[in-house]
N, C-alpha and C positions, 0 to 999 in steps of 0.2 A: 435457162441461161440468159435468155434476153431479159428476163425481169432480174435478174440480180444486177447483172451493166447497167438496166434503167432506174433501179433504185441507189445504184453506187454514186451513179453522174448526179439522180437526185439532192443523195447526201454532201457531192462535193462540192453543189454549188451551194448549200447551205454552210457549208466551211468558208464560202468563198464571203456569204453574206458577213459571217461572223467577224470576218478578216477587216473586210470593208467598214462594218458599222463599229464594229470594238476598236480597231488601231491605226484607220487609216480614213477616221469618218473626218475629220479636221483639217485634213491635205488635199491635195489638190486630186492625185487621184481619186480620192471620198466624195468632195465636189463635184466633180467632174462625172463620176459614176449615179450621185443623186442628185446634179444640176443644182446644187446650193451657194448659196452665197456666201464668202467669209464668214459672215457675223452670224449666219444661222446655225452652220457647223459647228462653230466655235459655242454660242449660247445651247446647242443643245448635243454637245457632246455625249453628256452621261447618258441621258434618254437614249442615245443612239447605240451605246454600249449596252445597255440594259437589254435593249431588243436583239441585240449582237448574240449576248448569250442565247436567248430562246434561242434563235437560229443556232444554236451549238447544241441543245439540248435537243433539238431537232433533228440534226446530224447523224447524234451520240446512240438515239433510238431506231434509227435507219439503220447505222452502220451494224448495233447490238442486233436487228433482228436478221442481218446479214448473217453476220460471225454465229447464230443459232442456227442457219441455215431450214432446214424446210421444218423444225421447229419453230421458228422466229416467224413462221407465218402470219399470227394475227397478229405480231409487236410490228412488222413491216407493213402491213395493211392501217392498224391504227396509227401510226404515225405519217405513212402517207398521206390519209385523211387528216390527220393534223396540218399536215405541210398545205393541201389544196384547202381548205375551210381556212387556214390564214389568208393563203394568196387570194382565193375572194374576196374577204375580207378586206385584204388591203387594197386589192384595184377598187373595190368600190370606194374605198375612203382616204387612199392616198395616190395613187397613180394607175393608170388601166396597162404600164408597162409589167404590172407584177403577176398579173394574169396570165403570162407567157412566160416571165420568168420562173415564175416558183407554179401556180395554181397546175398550168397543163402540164409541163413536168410530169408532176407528180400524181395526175390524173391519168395520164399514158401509163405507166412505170405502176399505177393501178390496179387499170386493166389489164395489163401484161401479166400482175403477178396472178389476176384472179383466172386469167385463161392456161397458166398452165396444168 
């Protein structure tokens, strides 16, 4: 039970990423969420959408190894590891906040699924 909540909260905040970088990376709450300047949001809108989706394709394999339930074990394990191998990824090359957002996550949510 606790790995299914921590893979769900997982996946919603990867909905939440999608939200932010696809349709609201240009506004002020999009800014304001990646500390951006007008003109960097705006020049690099698409970029920011493109990365949007992965986080949704990212989501969509969470949520699918949910809805397969103790089936969906290695689709929920591989993707988790997908989700923490971006978020290192990105704290090392774009900000050390994504390492708590996304990488531990989804390293908790993990473990969790590998202890039950």
């Amino acid at each position: 039970m606790l790995a299914t909540i921590l893979i769900a909260l997982v996946a919603i905040i990867h909905v939440y990423i999608l939200i932010l970088e696809m349709f609201l990376w240009d506004t002020r709450t999009g800014r304001k969420a990646f500390n951006l300047s007008p003109e960097f949001s705006r020049d690099t809108r698409v970029l920011a959408a493109n990365q949007g989706l992965y986080n949704g394709f990212l989501a969509a394999g969470l949520l699918w190894g949910l809805w397969l339930g103790d089936a969906g074990f290695h689709i929920k394990l591989f993707f988790l590891a997908c989700v923490a191998i971006a978020g290192v990824f990105g704290a090392a090359t774009a900000s050390k906040k994504i390492l708590y957002v996304q990488a531990l996550p989804a390293l908790i949510a993990m473990v969790a699924l590998l202890m039950r």
